[in-house]
C-alpha positions as CSV (number, residue, x, y, z in Angstrom):
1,X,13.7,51.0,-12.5
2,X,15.1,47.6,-11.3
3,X,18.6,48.4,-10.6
4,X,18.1,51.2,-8.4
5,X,19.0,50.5,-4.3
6,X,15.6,50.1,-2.6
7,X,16.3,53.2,-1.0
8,X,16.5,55.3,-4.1
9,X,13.5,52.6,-5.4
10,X,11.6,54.5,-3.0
11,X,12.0,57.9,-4.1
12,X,11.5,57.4,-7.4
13,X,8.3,56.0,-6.9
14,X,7.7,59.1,-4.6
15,X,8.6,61.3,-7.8
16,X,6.4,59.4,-10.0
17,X,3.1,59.6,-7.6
18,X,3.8,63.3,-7.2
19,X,4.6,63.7,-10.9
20,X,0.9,62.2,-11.7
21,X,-1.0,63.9,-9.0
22,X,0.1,67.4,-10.3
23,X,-0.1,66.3,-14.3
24,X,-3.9,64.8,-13.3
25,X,-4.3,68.4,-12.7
26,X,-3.2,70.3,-15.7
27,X,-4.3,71.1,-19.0
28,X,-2.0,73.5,-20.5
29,X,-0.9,73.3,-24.1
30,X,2.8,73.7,-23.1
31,X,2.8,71.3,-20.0
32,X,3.1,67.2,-21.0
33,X,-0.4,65.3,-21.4
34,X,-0.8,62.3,-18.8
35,X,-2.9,60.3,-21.3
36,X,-3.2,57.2,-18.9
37,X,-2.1,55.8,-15.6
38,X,-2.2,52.3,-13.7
39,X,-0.5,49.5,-12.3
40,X,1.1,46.7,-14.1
41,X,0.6,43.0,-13.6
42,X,3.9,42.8,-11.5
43,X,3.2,45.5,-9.5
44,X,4.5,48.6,-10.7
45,X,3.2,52.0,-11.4
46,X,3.3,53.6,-14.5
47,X,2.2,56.6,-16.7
48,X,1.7,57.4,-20.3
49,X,2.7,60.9,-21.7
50,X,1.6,62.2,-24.6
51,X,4.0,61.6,-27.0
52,X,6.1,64.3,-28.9
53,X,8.7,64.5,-32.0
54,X,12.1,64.8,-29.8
55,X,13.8,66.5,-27.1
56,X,14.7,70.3,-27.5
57,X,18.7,68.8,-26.3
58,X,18.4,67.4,-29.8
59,X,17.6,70.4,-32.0
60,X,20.2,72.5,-29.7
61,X,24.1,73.6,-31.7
62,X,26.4,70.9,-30.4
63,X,29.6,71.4,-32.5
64,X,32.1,69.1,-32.0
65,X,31.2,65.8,-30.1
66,X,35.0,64.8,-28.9
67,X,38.2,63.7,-30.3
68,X,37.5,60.5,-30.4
69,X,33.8,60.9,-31.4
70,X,32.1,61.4,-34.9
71,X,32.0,65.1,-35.7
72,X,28.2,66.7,-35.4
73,X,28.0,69.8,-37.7
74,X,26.6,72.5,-35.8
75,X,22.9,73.2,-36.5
76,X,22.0,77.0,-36.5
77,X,20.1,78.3,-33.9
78,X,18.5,81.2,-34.6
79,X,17.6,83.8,-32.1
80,X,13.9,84.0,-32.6
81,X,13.6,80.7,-32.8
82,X,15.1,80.5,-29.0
83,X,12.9,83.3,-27.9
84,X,9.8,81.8,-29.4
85,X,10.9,78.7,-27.3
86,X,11.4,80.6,-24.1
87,X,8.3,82.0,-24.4
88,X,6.0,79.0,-24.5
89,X,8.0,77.7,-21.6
90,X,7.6,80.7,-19.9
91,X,3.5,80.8,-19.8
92,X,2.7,78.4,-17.1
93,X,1.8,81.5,-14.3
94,X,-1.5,80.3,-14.0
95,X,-1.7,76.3,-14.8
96,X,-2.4,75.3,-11.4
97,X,-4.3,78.2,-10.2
98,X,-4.1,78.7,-6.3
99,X,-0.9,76.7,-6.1
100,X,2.9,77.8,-7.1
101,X,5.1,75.3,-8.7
102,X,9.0,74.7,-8.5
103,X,10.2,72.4,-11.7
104,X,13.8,71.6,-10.3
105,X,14.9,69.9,-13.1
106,X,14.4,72.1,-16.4
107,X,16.7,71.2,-19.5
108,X,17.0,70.9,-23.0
109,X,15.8,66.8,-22.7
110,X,13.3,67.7,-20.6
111,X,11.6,70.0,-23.1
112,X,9.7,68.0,-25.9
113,X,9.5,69.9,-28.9
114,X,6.1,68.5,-31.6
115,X,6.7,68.8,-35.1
116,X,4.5,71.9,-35.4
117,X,7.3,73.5,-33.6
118,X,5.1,73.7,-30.0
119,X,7.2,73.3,-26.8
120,X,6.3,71.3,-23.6
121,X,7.5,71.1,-20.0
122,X,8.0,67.3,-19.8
123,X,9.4,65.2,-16.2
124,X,7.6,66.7,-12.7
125,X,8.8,63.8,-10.4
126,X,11.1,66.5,-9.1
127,X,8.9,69.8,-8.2
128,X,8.1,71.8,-5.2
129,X,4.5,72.5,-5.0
130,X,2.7,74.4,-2.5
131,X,-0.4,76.7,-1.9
132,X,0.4,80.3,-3.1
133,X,-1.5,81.7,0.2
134,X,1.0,78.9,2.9
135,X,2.0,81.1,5.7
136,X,5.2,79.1,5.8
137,X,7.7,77.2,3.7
138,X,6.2,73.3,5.5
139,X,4.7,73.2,2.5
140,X,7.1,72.9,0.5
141,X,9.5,69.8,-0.7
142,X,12.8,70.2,1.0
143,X,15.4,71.1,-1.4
144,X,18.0,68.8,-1.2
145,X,21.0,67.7,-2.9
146,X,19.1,64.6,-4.1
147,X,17.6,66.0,-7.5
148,X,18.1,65.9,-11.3
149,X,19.4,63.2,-13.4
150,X,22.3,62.6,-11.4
151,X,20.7,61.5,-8.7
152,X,19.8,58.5,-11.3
């Protein structure tokens, strides 16, 4: 983004190399595609996902919106339909074998949901990854209060 500080600049572009080193990885039905990645002509990195119908926020109940705001009716959510979700999302033991994996940043927009109803785990710029057998936590990315979309 161009209207970040340099300093947060920085770490985004940190988030984005990470993010495509550990999706360069992966192939997991329930874990975002990187289809392609590069440089554009002024400079920048970029990645392309594999594309999917919406974001699980935008299947969720919302109710009402505000006072002010239009009034949403509330879509049902039926149980199985959330357990069937949390299941998909919930099979990645093994993705990366030899390595454990911290997402940091799971929510309903960062779940894509494909219109044959399959879930995947979409934006890595903010894991923790390390080797399952690291005698120590050096390893691993420093948690901080720097993370998640407010940091944006």
């Amino acid at each position: 983004r161009k209207d970040l500080a340099p300093e947060r600049e920085k770490i985004g572009l940190a988030d984005l190399r990470r993010e495509v080193a550990v999706l360069t990885r992966i192939n997991h039905p329930h874990i975002i595609r990187l289809v392609a990645r590069g440089i554009a002509d002024d400079g920048s990195p970029f990645c392309c996902l594999t594309m999917f119908s919406q974001p699980l926020g935008a299947l969720l109940p919302t109710g009402k919106v505000g006072f002010f705001a239009e009034r949403r009716e509330a879509k049902e959510w039926p149980l199985a339909r959330a357990v069937a979700v949390g299941l998909q999302l919930a099979c990645h033991d093994e993705f990366l074998p030899g390595y454990r994996l911290l997402h940091r940043d799971i929510k309903p927009n960062n779940v894509g949901v494909f219109s044959d109803g399959r879930v995947v785990l979409a934006d890595f710029g903010l894991l923790s990854l390390w080797k399952k057998d690291a005698e120590d936590d050096a390893a691993v990315r420093p948690l901080t209060g720097m993370t998640g979309s407010l940091r944006y």
